[in-house]
C-alpha positions as CSV (number, residue, x, y, z in Angstrom):
1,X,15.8,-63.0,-21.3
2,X,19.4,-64.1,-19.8
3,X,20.9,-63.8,-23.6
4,X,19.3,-60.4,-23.7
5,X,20.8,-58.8,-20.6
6,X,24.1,-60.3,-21.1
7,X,24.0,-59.0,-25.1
8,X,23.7,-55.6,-23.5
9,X,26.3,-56.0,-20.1
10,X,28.7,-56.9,-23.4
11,X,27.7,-54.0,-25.8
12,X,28.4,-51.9,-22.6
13,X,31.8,-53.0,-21.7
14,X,32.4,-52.8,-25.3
15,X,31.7,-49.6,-25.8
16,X,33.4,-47.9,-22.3
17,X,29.9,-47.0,-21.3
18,X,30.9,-47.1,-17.1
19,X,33.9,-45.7,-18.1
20,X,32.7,-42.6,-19.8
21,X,29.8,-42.1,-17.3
22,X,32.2,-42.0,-14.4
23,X,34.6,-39.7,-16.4
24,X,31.5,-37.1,-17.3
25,X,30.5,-37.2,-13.8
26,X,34.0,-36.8,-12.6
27,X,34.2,-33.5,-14.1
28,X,31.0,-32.2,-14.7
29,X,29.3,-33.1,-10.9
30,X,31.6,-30.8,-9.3
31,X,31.1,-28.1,-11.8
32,X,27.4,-28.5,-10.8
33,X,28.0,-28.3,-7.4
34,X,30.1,-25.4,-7.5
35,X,27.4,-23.8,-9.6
36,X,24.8,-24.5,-6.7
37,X,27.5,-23.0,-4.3
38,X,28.1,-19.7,-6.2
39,X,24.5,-19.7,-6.6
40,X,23.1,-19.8,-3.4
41,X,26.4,-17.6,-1.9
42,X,25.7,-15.3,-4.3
43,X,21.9,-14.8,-3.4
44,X,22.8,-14.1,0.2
45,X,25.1,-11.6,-0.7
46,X,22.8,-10.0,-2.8
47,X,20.4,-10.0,0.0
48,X,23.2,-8.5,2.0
49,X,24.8,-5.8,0.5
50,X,21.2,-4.5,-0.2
51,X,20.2,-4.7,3.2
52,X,23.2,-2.9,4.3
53,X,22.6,-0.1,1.4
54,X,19.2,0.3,2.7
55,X,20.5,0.5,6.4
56,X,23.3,3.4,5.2
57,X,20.8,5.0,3.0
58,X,18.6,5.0,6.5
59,X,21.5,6.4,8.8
60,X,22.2,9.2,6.1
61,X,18.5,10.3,6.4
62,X,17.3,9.3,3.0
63,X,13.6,9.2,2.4
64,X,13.0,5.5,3.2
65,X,10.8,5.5,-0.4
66,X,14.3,5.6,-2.0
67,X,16.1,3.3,0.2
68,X,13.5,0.6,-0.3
69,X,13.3,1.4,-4.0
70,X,17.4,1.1,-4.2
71,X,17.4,-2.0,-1.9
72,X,15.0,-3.7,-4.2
73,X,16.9,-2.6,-7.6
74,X,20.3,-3.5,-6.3
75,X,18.9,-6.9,-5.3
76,X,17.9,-7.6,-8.6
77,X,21.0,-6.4,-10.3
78,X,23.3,-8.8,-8.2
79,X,21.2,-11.9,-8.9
80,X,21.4,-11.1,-12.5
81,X,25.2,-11.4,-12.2
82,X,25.2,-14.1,-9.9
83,X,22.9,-16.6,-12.2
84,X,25.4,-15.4,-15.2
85,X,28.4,-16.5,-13.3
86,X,26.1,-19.7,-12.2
87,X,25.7,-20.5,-15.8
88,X,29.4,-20.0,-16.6
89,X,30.7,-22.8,-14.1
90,X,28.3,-25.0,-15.9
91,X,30.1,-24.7,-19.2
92,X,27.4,-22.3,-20.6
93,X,29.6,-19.4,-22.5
94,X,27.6,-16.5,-20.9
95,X,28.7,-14.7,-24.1
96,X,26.4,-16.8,-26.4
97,X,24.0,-16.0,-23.3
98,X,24.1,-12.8,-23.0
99,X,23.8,-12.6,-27.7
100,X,20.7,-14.9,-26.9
101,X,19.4,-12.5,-24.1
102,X,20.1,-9.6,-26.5
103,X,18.6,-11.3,-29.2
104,X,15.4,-11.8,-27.1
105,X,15.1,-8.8,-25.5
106,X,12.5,-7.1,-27.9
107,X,10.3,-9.9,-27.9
108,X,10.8,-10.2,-24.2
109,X,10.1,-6.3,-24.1
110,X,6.7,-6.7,-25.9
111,X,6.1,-9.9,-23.3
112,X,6.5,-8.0,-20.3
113,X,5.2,-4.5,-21.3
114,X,3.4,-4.5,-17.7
115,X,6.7,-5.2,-15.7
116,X,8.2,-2.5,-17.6
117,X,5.8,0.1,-17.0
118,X,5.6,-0.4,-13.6
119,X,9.2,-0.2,-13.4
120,X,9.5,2.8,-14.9
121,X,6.5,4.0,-13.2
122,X,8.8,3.3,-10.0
123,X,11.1,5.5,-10.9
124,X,8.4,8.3,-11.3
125,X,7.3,7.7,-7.8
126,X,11.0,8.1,-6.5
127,X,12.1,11.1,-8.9
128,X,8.4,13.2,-7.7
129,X,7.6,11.8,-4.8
130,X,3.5,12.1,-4.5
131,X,4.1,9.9,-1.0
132,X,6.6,8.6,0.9
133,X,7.2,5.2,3.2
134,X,4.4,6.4,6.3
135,X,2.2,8.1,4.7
136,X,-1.7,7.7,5.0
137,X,-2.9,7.5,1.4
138,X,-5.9,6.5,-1.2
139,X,-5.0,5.1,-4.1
140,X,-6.9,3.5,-6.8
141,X,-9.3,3.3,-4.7
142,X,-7.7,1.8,-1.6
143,X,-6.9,3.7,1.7
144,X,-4.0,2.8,3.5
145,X,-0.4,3.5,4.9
146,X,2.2,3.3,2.4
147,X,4.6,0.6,3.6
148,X,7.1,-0.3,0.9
149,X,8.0,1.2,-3.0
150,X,9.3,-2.3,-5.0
151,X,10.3,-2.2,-8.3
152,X,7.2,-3.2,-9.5
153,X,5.1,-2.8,-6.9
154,X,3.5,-0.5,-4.1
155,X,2.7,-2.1,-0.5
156,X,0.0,-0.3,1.7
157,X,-1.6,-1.7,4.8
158,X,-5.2,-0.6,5.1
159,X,-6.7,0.3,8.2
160,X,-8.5,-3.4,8.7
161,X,-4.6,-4.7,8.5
162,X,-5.0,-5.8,5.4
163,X,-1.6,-5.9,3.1
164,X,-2.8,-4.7,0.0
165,X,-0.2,-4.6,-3.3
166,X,-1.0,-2.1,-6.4
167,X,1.1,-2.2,-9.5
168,X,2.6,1.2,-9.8
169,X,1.7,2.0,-13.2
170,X,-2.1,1.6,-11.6
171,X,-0.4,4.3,-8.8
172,X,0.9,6.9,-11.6
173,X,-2.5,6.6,-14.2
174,X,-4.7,7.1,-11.1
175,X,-5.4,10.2,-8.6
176,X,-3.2,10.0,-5.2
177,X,-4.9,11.3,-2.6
178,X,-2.3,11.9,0.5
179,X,-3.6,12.5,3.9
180,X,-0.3,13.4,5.4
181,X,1.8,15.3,3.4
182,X,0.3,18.7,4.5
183,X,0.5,17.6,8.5
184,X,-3.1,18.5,8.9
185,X,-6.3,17.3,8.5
186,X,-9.8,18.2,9.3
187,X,-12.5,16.7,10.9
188,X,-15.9,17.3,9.7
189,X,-18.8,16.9,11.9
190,X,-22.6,18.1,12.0
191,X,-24.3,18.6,15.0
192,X,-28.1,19.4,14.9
193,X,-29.4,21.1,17.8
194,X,-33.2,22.3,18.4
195,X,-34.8,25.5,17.1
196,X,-35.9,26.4,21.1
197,X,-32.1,25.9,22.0
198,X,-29.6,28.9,22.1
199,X,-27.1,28.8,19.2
200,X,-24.5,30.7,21.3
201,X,-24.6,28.6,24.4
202,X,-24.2,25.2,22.1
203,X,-21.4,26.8,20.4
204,X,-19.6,27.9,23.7
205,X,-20.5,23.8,24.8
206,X,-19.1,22.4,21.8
207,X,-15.9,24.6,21.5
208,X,-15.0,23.3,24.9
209,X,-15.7,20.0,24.1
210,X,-12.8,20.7,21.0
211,X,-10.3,23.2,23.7
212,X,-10.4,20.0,26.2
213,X,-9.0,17.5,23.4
214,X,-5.1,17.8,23.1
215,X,-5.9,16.3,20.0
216,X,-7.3,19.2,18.8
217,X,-4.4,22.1,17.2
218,X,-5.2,25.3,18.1
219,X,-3.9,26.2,14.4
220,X,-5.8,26.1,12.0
221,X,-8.6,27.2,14.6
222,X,-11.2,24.8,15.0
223,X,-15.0,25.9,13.9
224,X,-17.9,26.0,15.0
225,X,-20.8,27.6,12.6
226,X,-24.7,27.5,11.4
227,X,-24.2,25.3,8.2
228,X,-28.0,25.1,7.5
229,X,-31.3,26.0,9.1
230,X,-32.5,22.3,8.5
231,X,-36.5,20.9,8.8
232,X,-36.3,19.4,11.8
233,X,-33.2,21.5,13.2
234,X,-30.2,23.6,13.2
235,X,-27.3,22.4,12.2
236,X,-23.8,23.2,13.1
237,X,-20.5,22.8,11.2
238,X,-17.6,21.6,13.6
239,X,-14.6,21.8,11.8
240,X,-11.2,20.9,13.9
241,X,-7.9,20.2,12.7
242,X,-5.9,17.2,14.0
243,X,-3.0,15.6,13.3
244,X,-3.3,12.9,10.1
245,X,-2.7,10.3,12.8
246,X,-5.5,11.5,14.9
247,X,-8.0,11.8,12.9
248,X,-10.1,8.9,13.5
249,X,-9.4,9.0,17.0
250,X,-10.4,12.5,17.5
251,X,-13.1,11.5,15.1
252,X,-14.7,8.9,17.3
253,X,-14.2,10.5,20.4
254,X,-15.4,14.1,19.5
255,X,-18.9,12.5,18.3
256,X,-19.1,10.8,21.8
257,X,-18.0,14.1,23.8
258,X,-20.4,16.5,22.1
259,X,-23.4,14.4,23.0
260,X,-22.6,14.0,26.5
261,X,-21.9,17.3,26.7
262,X,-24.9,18.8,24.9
263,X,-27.1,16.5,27.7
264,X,-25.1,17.9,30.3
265,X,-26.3,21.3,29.6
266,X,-29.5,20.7,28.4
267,X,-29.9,21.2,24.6
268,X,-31.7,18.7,22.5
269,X,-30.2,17.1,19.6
270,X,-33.8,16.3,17.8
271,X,-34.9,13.6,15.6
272,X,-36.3,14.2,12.1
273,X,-40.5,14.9,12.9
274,X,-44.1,15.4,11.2
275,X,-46.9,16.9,11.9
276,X,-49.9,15.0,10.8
277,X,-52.9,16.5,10.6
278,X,-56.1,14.7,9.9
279,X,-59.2,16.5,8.5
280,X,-62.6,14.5,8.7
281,X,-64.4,14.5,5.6
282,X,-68.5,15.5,5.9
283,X,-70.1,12.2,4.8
284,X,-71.9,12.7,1.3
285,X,-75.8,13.8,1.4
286,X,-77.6,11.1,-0.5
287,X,-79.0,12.6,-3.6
288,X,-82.3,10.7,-3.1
């Protein structure tokens, strides 16, 4: 075992081995380090100057939609030049790279089909604008406040707090429903009252139940109407407009309001009820 190890300490120092280790490291460790340098500088500049473009594009009054879509692109951009000039240092020609990224780019189109529809999908959602950053939506099923356009992606929070992320080419191939771009919204209620109880006086109760609520807009003009002469009752339509932000407030508390103040005045909100009427059969006379 001695012979062996000295056989290879000699074919070592024959052959320069130290030697040319030490020289590759000499030049190449730095050109690593410098890589890691220009790497990481570069990704908190990119960081950066996107933070700040989103910050202008904020003080100039830009739809925060576009100044989070921008943000996000010119993030991505930067890093791509950033890696390129990483790559360089290295000794990588980025020429060769960039042929061999060229080269790839169909197949890496047909790859990431997805990530390119939702990209351009992106773009639809800044050039048309369906929503913007704020507003109360339901998409693809999913209700929420629109928090952030990516690239790829759209961020809404729902109303349990729950972040919820939806690729936009789900967002563009799928109804949007927007809750807030009209600046209305109407709450629908029912309110059954008894056929013995005046109509007019529960209307005149109800309406100043809605008139006491500075959630309530006085335009659109809320309503209060027979919807249906039901089985066990009349009901009435109450129809208010709030703002989108209000609505489940208003909601919550107009249900609570109407009751107390129906009991205050005496009408009866009834209960579904039957009549059962039970008829007593004559026994059956014995033929015999």
């Amino acid at each position: 075992m001695h012979n062996f190890w000295l056989s290879i300490d000699n074919w070592v120092t024959q052959h320069n081995i130290w030697s040319r280790l030490t020289d590759w490291l000499a030049v190449h460790v730095p050109e690593f380090v410098y890589a890691l340098v220009i790497f990481f500088v570069g990704k908190w500049i990119a960081k950066t100057v996107s933070g700040l473009v989103e910050k202008s594009l904020h003080r100039t009054h830009i739809d925060a939609t576009l100044s989070s879509f921008a943000k996000h692109l010119i993030y991505a951009v930067i890093l791509v030049f950033v890696i390129i000039a990483s790559l360089d240092k290295v000794g990588i020609q980025t020429s060769s790279f960039t042929v061999v990224v060229g080269a790839a780019g169909l197949a890496v189109g047909f790859a990431l089909q997805g990530s390119l529809s939702n990209f351009a999908a992106g773009v639809m959602l800044i050039m048309f604008k369906p929503f913007r950053v704020g507003d109360l939506v339901q998409i693809a099923g999913t209700e929420g406040t629109v928090t952030e356009v990516e690239i790829f992606n759209t961020v809404i929070n729902t109303p349990d707090n729950i972040k919820t992320i939806i690729a936009n080419s789900h967002v563009t191939g799928t109804n949007i429903v927007n809750y807030t771009a009209n600046g209305t919204r109407r709450v629908d209620l029912v309110v059954g009252i008894s056929y013995e109880d005046d109509i007019r006086k529960a209307r005149s109760v109800i309406m100043d139940v809605l008139t006491k609520d500075p959630r309530v807009l006085g335009q659109p003009e809320p309503i209060v109407a027979v919807l249906e002469l039901g089985e066990s009752s009349v009901n009435l339509a109450v129809r208010p407009w709030v703002k989108p932000a209000d609505y489940w407030g208003a909601f919550f508390a107009l249900n609570e309001n109407i009751k107390l103040a129906l009991d205050a005045n005496g009408i009866t909100i009834p209960f579904p009820q039957r009549d059962l009427h039970i008829v007593k059969d004559e026994p059956l006379l014995s033929k015999n």
